[in-house]
MIPAZA-84185 format. One line per 10 residues: number of its first residue (from 1); for each residue x, y, z of N, C-alpha, C. Coordinates in nm, 2 decimals. Layout:
BEGIN
NUM	X,Y,Z,X,Y,Z,X,Y,Z ~ ...
//
This chain:
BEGIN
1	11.13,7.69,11.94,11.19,7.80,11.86,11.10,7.82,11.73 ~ 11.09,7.73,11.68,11.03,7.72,11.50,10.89,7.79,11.57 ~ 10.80,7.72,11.68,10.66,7.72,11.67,10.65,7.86,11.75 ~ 10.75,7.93,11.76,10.72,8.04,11.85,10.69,8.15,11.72 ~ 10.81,8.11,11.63,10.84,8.19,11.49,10.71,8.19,11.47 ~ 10.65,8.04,11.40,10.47,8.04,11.37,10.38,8.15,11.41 ~ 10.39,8.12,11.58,10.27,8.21,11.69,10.28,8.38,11.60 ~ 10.47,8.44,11.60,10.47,8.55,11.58,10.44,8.57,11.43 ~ 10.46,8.49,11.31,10.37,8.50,11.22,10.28,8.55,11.15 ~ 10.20,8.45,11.24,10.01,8.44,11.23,10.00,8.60,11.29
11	10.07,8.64,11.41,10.05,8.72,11.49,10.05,8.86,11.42 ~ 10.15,8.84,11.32,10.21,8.95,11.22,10.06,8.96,11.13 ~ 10.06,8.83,11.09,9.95,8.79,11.00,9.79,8.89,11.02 ~ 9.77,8.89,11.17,9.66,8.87,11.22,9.64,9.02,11.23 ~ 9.75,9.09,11.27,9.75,9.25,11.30,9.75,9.33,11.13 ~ 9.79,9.22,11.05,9.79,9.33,10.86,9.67,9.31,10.83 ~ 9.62,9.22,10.92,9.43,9.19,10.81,9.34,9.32,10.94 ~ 9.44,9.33,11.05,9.34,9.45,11.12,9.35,9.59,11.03 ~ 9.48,9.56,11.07,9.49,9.70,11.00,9.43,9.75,10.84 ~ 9.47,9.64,10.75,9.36,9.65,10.64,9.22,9.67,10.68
21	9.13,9.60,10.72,8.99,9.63,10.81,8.98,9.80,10.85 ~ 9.07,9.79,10.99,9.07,9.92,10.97,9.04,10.04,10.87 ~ 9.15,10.08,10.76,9.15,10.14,10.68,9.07,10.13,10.62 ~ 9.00,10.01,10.59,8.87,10.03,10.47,8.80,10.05,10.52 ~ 8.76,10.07,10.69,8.66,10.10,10.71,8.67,10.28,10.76 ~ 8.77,10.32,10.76,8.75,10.43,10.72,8.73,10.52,10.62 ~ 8.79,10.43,10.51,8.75,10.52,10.37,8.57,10.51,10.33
//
């Protein structure tokens, strides 16, 4: 349970640094 919470996280984690990337690389 706990380390699944982690996986989704990081996972959360991992998709807001795309999405920042993203965006600056369109401005």
């Amino acid at each position: 349970m706990i380390e699944s919470i982690c996986i989704k996280y990081k996972g959360d984690e991992y998709m807001l640094k795309r999405m920042i990337l993203g965006v600056s690389s369109l401005v």
